[in-house]
BATI-44274 format. One record per residue: y, x, z of N, C-alpha, C in turn; residue number from 1. Coordinates in pm, 1 decimal, decimal comma. Atoms other than C-alpha are relative to their C-alpha. Layout:
<n_c2:Y; n_c1:X; n_c3:Z; ca_c2:Y; ca_c1:X; ca_c3:Z; c_c2:Y; c_c1:X; c_c3:Z; seq:NUM>;
...
This chain:
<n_c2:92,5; n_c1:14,9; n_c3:108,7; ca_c2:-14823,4; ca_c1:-10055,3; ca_c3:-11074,2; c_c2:-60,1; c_c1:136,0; c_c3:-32,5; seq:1>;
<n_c2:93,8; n_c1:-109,7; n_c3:9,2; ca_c2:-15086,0; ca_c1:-9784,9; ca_c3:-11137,3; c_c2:34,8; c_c1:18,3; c_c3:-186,4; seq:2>;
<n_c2:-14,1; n_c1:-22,1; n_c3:120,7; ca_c2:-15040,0; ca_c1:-9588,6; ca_c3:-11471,7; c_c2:-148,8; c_c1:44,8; c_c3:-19,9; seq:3>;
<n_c2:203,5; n_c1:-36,0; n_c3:54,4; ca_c2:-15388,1; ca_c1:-9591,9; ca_c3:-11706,5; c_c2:29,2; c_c1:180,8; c_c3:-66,5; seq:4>;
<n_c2:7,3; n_c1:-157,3; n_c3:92,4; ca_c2:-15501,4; ca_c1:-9217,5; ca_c3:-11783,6; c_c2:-9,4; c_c1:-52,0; c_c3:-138,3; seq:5>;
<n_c2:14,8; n_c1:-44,0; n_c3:137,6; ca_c2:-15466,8; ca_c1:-9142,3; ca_c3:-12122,5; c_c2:-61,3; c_c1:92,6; c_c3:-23,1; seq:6>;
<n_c2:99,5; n_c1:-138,5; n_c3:28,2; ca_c2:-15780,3; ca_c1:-8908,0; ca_c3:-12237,5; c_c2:83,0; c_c1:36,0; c_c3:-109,1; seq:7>;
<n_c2:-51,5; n_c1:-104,6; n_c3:113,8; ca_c2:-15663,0; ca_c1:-8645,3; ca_c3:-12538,0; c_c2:-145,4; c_c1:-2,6; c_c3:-66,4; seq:8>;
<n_c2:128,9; n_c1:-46,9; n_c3:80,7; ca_c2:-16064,9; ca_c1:-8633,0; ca_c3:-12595,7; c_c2:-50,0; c_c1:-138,4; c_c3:26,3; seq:9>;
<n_c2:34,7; n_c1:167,0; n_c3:-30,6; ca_c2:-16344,8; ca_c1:-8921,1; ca_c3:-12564,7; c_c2:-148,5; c_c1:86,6; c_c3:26,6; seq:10>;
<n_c2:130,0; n_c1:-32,9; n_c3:-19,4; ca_c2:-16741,7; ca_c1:-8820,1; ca_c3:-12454,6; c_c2:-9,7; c_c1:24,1; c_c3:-189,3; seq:11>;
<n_c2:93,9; n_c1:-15,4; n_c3:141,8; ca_c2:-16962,5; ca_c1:-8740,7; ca_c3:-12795,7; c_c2:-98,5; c_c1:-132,3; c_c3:22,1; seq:12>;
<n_c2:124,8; n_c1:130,2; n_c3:44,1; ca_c2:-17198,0; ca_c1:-9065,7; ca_c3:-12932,9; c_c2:-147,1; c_c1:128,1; c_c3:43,9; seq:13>;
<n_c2:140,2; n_c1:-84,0; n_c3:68,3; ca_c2:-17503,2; ca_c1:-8771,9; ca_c3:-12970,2; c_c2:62,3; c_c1:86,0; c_c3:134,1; seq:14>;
<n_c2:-10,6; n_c1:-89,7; n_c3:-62,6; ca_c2:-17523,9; ca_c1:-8510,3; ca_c3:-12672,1; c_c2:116,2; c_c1:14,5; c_c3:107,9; seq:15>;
<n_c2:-98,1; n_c1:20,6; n_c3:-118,2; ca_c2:-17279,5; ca_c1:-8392,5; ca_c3:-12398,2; c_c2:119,2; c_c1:86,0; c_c3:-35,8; seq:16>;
<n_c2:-159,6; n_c1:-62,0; n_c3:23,5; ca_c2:-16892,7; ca_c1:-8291,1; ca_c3:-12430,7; c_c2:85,5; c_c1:-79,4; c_c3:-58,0; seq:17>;
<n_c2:-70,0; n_c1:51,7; n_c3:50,2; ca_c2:-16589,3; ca_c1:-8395,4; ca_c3:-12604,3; c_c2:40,6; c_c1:-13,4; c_c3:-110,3; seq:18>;
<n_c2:-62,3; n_c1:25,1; n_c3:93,6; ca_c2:-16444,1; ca_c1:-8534,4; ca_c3:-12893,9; c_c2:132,1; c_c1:-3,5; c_c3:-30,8; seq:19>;
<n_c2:-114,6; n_c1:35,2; n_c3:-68,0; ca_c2:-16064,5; ca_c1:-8496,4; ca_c3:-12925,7; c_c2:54,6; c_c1:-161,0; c_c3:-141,5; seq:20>;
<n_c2:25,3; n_c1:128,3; n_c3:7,5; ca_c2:-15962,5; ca_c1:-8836,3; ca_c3:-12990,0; c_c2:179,9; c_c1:-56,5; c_c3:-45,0; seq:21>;
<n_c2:-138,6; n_c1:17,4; n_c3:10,2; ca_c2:-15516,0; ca_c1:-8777,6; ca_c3:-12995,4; c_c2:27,8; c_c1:123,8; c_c3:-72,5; seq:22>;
<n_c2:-34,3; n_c1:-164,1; n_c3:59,6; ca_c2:-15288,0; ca_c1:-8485,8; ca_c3:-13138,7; c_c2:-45,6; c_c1:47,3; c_c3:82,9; seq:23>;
<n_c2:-56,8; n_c1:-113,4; n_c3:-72,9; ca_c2:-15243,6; ca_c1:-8324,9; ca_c3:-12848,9; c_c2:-164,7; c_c1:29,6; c_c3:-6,8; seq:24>;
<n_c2:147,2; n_c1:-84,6; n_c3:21,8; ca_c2:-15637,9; ca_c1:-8262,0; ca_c3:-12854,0; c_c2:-23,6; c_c1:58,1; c_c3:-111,7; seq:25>;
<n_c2:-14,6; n_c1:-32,4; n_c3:87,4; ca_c2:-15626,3; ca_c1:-8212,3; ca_c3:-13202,4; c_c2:34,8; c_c1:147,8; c_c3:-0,4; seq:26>;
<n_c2:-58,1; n_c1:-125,7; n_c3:-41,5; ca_c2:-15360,7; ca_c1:-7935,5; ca_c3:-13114,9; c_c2:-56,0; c_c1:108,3; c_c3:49,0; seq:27>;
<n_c2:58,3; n_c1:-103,4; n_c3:-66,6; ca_c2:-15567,5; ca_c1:-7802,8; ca_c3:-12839,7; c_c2:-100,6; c_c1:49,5; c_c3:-69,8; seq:28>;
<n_c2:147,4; n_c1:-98,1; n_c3:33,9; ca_c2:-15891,4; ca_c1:-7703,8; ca_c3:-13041,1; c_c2:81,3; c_c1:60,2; c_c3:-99,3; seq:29>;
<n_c2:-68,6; n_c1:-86,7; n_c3:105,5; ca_c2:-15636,7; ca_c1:-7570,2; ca_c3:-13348,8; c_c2:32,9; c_c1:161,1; c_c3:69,7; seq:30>;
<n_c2:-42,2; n_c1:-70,4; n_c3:-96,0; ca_c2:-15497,6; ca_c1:-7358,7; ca_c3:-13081,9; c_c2:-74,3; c_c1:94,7; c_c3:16,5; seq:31>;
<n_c2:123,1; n_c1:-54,9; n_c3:-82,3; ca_c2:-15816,4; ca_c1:-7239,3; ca_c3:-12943,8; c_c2:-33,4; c_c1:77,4; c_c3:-123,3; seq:32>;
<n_c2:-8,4; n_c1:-89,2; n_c3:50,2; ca_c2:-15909,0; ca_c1:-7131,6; ca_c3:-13259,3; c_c2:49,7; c_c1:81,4; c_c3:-88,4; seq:33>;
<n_c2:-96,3; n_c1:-99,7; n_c3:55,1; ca_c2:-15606,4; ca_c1:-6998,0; ca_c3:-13367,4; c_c2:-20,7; c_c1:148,3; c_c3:79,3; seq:34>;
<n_c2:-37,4; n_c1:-141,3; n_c3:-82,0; ca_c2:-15627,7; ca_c1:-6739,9; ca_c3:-13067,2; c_c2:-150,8; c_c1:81,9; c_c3:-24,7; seq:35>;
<n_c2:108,8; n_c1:-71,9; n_c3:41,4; ca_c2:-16009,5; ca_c1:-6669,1; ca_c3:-13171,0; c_c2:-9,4; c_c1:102,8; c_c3:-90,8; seq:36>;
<n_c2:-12,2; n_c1:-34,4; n_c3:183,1; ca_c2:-15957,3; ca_c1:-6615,6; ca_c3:-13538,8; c_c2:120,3; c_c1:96,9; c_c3:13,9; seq:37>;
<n_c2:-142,1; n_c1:-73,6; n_c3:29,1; ca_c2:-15616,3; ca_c1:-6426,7; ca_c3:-13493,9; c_c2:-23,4; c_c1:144,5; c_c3:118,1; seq:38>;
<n_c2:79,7; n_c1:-167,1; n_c3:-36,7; ca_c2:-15787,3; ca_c1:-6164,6; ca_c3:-13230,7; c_c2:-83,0; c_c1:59,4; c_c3:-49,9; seq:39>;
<n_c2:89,3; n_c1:-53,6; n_c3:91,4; ca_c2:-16077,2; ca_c1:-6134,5; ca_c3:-13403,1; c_c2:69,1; c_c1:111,0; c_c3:-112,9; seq:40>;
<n_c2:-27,6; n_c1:-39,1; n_c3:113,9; ca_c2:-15884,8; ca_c1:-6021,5; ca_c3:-13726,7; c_c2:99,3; c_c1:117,2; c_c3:48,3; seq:41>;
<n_c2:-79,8; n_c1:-90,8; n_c3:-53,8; ca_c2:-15617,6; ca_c1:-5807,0; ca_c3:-13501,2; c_c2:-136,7; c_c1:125,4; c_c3:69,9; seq:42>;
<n_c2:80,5; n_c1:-92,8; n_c3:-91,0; ca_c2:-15908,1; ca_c1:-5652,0; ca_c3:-13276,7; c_c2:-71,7; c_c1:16,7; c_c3:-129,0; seq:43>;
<n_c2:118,9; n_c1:-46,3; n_c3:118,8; ca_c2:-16164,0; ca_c1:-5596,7; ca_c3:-13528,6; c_c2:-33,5; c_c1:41,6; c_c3:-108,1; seq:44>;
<n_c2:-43,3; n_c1:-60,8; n_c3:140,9; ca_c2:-16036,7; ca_c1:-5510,1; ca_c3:-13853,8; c_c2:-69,3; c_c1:160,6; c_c3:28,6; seq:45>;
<n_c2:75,1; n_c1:-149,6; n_c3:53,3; ca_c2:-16137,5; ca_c1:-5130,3; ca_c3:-13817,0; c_c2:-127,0; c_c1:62,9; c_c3:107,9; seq:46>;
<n_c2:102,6; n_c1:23,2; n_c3:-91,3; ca_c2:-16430,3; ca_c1:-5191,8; ca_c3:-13569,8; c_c2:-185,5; c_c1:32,2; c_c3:-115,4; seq:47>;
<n_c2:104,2; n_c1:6,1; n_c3:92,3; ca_c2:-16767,6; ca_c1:-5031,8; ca_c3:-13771,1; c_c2:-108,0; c_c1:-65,2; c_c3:74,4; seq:48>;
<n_c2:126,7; n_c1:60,1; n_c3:-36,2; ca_c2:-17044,8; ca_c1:-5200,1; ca_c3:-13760,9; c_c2:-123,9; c_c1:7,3; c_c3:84,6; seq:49>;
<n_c2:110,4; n_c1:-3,6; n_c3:-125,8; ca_c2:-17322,4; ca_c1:-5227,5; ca_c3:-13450,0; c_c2:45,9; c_c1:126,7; c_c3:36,8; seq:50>;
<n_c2:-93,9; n_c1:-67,6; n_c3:-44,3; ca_c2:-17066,1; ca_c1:-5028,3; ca_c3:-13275,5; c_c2:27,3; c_c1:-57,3; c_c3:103,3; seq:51>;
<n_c2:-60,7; n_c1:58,6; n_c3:-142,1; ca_c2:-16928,1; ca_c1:-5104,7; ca_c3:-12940,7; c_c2:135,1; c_c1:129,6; c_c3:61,0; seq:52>;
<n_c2:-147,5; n_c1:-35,6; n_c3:-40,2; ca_c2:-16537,4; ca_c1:-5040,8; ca_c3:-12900,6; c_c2:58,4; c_c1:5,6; c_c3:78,2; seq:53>;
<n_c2:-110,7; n_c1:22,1; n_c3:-118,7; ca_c2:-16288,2; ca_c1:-5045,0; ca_c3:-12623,5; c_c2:48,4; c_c1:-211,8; c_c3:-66,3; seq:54>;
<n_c2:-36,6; n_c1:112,5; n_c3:58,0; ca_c2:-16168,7; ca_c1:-5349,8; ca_c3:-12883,4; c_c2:-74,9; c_c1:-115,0; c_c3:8,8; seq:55>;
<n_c2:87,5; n_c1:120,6; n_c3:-53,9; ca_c2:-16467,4; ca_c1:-5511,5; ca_c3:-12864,0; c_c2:7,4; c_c1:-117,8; c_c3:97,9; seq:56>;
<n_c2:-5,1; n_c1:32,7; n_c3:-88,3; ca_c2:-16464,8; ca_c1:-5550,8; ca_c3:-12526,9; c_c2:117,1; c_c1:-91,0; c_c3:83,7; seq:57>;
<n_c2:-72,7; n_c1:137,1; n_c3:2,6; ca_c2:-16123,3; ca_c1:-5719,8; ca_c3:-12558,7; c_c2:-16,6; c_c1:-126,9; c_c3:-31,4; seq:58>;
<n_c2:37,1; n_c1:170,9; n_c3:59,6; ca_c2:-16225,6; ca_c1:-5960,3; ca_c3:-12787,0; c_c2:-61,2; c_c1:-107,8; c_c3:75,1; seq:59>;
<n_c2:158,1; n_c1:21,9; n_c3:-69,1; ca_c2:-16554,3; ca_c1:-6049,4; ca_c3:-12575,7; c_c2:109,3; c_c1:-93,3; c_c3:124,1; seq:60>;
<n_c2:-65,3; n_c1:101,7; n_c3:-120,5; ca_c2:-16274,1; ca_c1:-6118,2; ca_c3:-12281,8; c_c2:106,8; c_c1:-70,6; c_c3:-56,9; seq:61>;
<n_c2:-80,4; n_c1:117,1; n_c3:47,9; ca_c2:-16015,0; ca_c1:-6317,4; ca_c3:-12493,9; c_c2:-84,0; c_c1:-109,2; c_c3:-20,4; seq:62>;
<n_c2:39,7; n_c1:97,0; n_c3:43,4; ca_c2:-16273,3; ca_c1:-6544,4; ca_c3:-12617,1; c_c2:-65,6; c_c1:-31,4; c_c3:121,2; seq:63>;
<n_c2:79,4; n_c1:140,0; n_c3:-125,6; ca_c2:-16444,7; ca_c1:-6656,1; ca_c3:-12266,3; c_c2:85,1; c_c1:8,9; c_c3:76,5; seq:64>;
<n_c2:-117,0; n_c1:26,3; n_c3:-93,1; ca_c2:-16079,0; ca_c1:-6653,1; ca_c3:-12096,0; c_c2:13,5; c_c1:-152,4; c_c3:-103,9; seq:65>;
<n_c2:-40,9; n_c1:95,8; n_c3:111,5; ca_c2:-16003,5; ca_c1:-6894,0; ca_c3:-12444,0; c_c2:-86,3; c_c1:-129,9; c_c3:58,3; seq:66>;
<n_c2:115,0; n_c1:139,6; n_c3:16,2; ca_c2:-16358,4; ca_c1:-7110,1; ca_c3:-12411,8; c_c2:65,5; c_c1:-54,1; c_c3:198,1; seq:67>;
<n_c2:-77,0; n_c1:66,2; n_c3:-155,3; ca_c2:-16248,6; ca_c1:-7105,6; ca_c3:-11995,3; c_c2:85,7; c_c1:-116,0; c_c3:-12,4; seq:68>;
<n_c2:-110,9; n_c1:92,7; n_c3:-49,6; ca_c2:-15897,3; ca_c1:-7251,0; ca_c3:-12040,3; c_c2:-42,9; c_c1:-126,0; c_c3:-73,7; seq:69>;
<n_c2:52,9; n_c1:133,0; n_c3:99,0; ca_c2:-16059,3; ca_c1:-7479,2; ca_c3:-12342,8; c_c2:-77,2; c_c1:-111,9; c_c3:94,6; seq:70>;
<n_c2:112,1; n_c1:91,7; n_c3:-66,5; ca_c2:-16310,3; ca_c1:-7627,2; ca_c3:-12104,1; c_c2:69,7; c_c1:-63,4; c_c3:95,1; seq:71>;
<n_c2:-76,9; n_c1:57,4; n_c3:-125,2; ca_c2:-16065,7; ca_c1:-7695,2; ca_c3:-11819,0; c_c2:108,1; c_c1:-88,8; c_c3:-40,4; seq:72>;
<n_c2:-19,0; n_c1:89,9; n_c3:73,9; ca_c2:-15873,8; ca_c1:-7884,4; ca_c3:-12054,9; c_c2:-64,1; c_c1:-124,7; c_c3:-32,1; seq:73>;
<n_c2:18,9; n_c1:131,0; n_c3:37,8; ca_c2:-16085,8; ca_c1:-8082,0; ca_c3:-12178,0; c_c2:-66,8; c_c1:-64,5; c_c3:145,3; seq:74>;
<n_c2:14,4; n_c1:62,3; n_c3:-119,4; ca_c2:-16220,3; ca_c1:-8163,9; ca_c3:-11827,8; c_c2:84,2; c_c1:-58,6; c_c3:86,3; seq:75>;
<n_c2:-117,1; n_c1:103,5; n_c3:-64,9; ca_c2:-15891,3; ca_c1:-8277,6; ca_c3:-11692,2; c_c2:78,4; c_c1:-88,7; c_c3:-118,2; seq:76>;
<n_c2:-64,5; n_c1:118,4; n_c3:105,8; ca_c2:-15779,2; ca_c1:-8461,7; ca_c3:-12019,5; c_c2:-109,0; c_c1:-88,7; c_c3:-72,5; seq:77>;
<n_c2:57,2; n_c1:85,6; n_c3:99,5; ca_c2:-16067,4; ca_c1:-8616,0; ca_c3:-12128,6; c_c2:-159,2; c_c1:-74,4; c_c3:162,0; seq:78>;
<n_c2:106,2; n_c1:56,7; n_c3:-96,4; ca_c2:-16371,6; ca_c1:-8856,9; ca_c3:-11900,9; c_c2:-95,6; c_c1:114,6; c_c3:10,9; seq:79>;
<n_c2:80,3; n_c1:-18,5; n_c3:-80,3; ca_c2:-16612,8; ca_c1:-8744,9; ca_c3:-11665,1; c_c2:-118,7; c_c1:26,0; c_c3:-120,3; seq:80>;
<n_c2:99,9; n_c1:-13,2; n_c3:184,6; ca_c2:-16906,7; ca_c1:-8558,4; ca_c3:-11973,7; c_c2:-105,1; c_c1:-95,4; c_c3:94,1; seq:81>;
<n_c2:130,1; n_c1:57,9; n_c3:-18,2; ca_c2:-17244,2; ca_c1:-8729,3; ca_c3:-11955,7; c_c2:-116,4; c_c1:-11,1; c_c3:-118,9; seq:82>;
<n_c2:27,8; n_c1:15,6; n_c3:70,9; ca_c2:-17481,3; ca_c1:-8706,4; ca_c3:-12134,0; c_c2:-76,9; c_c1:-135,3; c_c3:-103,2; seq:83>;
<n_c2:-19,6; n_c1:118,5; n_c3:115,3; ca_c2:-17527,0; ca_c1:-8954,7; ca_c3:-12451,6; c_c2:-114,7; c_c1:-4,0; c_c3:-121,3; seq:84>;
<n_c2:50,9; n_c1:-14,6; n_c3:132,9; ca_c2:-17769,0; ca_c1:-9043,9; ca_c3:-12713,4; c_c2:30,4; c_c1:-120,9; c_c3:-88,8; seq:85>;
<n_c2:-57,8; n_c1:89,4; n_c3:84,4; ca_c2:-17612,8; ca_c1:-9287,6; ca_c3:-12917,7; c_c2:81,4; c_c1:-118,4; c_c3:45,7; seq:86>;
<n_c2:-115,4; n_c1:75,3; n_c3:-90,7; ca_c2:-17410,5; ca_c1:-9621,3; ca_c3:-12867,7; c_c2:-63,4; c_c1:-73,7; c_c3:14,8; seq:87>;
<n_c2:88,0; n_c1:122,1; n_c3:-139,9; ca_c2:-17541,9; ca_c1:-9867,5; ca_c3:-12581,0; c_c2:138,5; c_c1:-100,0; c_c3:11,3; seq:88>;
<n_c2:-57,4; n_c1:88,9; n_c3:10,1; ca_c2:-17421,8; ca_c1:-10189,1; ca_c3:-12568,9; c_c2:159,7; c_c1:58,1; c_c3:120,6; seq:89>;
<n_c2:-43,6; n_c1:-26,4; n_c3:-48,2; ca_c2:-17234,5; ca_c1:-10103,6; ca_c3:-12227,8; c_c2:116,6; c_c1:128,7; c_c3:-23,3; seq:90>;
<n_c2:-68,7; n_c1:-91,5; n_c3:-16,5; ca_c2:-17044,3; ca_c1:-9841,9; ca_c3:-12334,5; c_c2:185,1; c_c1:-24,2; c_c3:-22,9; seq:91>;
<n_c2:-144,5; n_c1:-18,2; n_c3:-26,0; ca_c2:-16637,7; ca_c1:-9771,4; ca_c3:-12249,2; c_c2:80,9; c_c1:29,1; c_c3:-141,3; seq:92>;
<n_c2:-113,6; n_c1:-33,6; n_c3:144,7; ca_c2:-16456,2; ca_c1:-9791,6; ca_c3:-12570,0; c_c2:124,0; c_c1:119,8; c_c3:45,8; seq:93>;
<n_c2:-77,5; n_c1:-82,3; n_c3:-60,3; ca_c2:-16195,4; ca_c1:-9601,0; ca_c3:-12369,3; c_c2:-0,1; c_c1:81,9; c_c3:25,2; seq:94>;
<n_c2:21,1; n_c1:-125,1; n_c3:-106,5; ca_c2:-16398,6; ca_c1:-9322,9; ca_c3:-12243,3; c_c2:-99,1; c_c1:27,4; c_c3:-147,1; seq:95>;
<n_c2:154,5; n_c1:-114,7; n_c3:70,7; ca_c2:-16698,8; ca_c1:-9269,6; ca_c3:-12526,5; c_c2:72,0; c_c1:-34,2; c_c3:-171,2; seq:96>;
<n_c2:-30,2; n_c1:43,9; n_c3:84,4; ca_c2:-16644,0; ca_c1:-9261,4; ca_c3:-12872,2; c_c2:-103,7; c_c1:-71,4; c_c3:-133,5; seq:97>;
């Protein structure tokens, strides 16, 4: 007997990407920007203004390593994106939300 995927996310009604739809998606975007918000405030606190730091340049690579692992997530836990403009009769209760 074949086991049904279980998505964590669901497509968006409006535009293209995900919705998370369980905890564990829930979890994952808390997560995501726990590690945003919590470098930001570690790296940047004594960062002056239209300035360019060594710190910066951490931040800059935590947050598109972050949006990376975020995206590869939701691409293996959640349907195939597409894009969407509202709800059509046909649509996958399972897959769109």
């Amino acid at each position: 007997m074949k086991n049904k995927q279980i998505y964590w996310f669901k497509r968006k009604r409006y535009g293209y990407g995900w919705v998370p739809t369980t905890w564990q998606g829930v979890v994952t975007i808390i997560i995501f920007l726990f590690v945003v918000i919590f470098s930001s405030t570690i790296l940047l606190k004594d960062v002056e203004k239209n300035t360019y730091q060594p710190e910066v340049g951490t931040f800059i690579l935590i947050v598109s390593i972050s949006i990376l692992i975020l995206l590869g997530i939701s691409y293996k836990m959640g349907p195939p994106p597409r894009w969407r403009w509202g709800s059509k009769p046909n649509d996958d209760k399972e897959l769109d939300y």
